[in-house]
N, C-alpha and C positions, 0 to 999 in steps of 0.2 A: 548655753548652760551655765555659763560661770558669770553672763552678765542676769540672769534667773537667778541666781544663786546671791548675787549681791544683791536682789531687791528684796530679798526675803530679811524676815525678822531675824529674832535671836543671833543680834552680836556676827552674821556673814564676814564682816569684813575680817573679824578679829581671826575667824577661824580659818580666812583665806591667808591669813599673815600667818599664823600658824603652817598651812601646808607649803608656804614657800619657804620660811624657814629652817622647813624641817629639811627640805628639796636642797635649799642651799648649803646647808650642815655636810650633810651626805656626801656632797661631791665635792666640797670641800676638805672633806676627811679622805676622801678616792684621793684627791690631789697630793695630798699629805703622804698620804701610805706610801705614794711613787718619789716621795724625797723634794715635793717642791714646797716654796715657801708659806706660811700661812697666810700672809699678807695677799701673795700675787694671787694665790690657790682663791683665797675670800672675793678680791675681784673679778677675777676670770667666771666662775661662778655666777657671782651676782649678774653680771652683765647678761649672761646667757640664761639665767632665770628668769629675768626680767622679760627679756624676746619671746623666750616662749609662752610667757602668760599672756604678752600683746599679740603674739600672733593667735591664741587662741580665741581672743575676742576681736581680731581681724575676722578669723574664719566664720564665727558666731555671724559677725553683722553681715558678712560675705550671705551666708548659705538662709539666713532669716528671711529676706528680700527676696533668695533665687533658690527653689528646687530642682535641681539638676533633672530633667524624664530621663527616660532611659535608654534613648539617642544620644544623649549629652551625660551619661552616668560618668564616662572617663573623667570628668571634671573634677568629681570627687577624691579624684590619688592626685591628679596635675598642680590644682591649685595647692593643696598642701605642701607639695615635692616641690614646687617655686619659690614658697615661702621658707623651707627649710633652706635650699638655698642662699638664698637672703637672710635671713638667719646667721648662718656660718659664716659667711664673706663681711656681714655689717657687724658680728663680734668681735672678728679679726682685724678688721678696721679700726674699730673702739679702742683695742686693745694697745694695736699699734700707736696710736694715737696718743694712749696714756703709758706706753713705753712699758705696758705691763710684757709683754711678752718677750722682753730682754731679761727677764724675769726669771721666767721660764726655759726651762730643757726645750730648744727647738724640735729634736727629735720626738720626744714625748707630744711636743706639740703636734708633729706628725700623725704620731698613733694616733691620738685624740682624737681627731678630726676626723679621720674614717668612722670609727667608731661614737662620734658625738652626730654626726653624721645621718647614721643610719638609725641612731636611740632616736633623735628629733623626728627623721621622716615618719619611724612607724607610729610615734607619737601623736604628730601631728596629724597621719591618713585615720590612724583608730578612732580621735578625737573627732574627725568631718565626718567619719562615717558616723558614729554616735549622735551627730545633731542631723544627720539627715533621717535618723532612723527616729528620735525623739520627734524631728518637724513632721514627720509620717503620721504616724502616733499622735500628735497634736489635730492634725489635718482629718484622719479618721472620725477623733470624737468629734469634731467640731462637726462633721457633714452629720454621723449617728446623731447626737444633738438638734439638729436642724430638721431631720427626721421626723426626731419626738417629738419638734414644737410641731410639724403640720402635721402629724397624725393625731396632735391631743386637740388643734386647733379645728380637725374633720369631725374629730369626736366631739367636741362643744358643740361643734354646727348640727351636727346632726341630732344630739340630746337635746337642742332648744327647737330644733323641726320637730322630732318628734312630740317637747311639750307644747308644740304650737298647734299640732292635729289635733291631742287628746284635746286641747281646751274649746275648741268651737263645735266640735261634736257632744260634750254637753251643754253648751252653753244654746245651741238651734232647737236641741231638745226643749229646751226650757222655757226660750221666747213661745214656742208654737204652744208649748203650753199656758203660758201667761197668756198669751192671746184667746185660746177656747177659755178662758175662767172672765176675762175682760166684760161679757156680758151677764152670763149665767152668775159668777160668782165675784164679782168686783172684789172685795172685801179679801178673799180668798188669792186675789190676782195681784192685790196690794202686798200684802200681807210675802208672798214668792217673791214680787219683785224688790220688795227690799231683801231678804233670803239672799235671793242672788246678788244682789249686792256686795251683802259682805261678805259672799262666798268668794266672787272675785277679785274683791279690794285684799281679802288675807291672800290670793293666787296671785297677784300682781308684789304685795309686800314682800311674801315670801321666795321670791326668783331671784332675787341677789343670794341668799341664802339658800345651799342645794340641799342641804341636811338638817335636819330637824329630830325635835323629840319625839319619844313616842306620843307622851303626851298630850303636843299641838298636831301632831298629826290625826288625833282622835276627835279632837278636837272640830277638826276643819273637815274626816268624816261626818259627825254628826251633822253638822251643819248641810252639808249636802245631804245626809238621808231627811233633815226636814224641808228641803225644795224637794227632793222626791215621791214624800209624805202630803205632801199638797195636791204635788202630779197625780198619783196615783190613790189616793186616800187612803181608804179602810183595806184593800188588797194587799197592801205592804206592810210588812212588820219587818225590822231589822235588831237584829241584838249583838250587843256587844259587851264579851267577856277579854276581861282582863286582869293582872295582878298590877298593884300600885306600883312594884318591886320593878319592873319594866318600864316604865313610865320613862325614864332617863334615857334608855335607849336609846339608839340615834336610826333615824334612815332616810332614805333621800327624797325629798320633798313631792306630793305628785302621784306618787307611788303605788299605793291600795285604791285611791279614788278610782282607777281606768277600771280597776279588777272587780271594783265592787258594781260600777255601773253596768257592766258585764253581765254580772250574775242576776241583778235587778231587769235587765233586758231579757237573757236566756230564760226567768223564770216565768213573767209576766207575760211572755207572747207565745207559751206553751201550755201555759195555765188557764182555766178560766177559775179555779177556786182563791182563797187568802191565799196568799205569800210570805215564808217563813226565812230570813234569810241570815245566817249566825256569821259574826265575826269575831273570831279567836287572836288575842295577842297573846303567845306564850315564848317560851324560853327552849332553844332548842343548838347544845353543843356550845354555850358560853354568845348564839347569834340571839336576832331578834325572828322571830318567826311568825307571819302572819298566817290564817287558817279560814277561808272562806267558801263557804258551805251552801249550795242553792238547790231545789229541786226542781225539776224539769219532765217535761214529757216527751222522752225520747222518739216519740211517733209522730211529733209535730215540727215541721224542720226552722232551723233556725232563726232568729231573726234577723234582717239584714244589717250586716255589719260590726255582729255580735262578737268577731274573731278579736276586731282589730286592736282593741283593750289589751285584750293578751300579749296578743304577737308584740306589740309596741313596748308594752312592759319587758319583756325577756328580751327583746332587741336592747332596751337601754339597763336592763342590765348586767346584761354583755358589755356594753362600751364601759358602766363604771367599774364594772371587777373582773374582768375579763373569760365569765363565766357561764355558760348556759345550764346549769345544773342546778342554777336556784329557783326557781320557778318549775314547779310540779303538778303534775293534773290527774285527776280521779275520776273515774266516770265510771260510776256501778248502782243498778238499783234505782235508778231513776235521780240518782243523787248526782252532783256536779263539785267536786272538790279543788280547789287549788289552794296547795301549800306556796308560799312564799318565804325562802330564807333570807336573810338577809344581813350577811356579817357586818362586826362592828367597825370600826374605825379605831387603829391605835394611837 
């Protein structure tokens, strides 16, 4: 703690000269009060202020290394209570040494000692316990930490599986359709497979980048409803309303394309008439809110694999906002509705 404390910025050391000075003042004034000399009082003091601040970063490098479990918790009062020891005997030593202690009331020096004694020991066990409880604490977050990166590291894996599904189930739709146009409509087959070209090359650009404008995301709509418009000709109509005001918006790249192919599938393979199918971008609670509108003939059962657009969508985003309440669905009247929220980024 106190070798933490010295790597940190703003002036540590100064303010650790500070709290030993102040430590030293103190019991040098205690010494005083009892009628001993300023001189002896200022060394005796120092000497034993000094020990204590080295045995605390004794303890420090001791208990950094080694977590006592709690088979071994005694370790925590022992080492300290050794050091306090040593401590008392290596002061009294010093002191001797320097002849300070002729200095000094022997009896005084008596009292002292029990009582410097037992200030040190509790000192010293409060101080081990505080860093085994701060290494605890340290040790916690680190494993939580460790946590988050393999559960964000499951969620990536899994948000790039799932944009790995959505993209080859329309992209199969599309060869097989470029292929029936190959003969009958050459011109028409040319014409899609560039479409799908840069329909892909903006899907591959844009994967380093998970969020986008509304904008470009309209954008790269369009562009798939005209390979769909190719597919499907004169049967499909798709409209899209919006205000420029939204355009900035942001949402995660990917996103309406699964829910639009969706509704383009549910409507076309229950229909035999035109195809009417509206896309709403509006403003809903400060989000961006998309509104996709298809009709259907609920007496003709669905097409296969009509679900998975969806489920995929609301599965990922779940993983990015940790919320299944955005993504909503209407079914009345032959009408097919899914609201799509989708909050902003701060």
């Amino acid at each position: 703690m106190i070798i933490s404390f010295l790597h940190q910025r703003n002036n540590a050391w100064l303010k650790l000269i500070i709290i030993f000075l102040l430590l030293l003042s103190l019991c040098t004034l205690l010494f005083m009060y009892y009628g001993q000399s300023v001189w002896a009082s200022l060394i005796d003091n120092s000497i034993f202020s000094l020990l204590l601040f080295s045995a605390f970063i004794i303890l420090e490098n001791v208990f950094k290394n080694y977590i006592p479990t709690a088979k071994n918790r005694i370790l925590v009062y022992i080492i300290p209570l050794v050091i306090s020891i040593a401590i008392l005997f290596l002061g009294d030593f010093i002191l001797q040494k320097l002849a300070i202690s002729s200095e000094i009331n022997q009896d005084f020096l008596d009292q002292v000692f029990v009582l410097r004694a037992f200030i040190i020991s509790i000192i010293l066990v409060f101080y081990t316990v505080l860093i085994n409880i701060n290494a605890k604490i340290k040790e916690q977050k680190e494993i939580e930490e460790r946590e988050n990166k393999i559960q964000q590291l499951a969620k990536e894996s899994e948000l790039y599986q799932l944009k790995q599904q959505l993209q080859p189930h329309f992209l199969f739709n599309s060869l097989n359709s470029i292929s029936a146009l190959i003969n009958q409509k050459p011109e028409k087959a040319r014409e899609m497979t560039l479409q799908l070209s840069d329909f892909l090359r903006n899907t591959i650009k844009k994967e380093a980048n998970n969020w986008i404008t509304a904008e470009e995301e309209l954008k790269f709509l369009k562009l798939f409803t005209d390979i769909e418009n190719v597919r499907f000709g004169h049967r499909l109509a798709i409209k899209f309303q919006f205000n420029d005001e939204l355009m900035e918006m942001k949402l995660p790249h990917l996103l309406i394309q699964p829910i639009l192919e969706n509704a383009i599938k549910h409507s076309l393979y229950t229909l035999e008439n035109d195809v009417e199918i509206n896309v709403l971008f509006d403003q809903y609670q400060n989000n961006l809110r998309v509104r996709i509108t298809n009709p259907y003939d609920s007496k003709v059962g669905q097409a296969k694999g009509s679900g998975f657009g969806l489920d995929a969508v609301n599965r990922r985003l779940f993983l990015i906002f940790g919320r299944y309440d955005l993504l909503k669905i209407t079914d009345q009247d032959q009408t097919f509705m899914v609201d799509l929220t989708i909050p902003q980024q701060k």
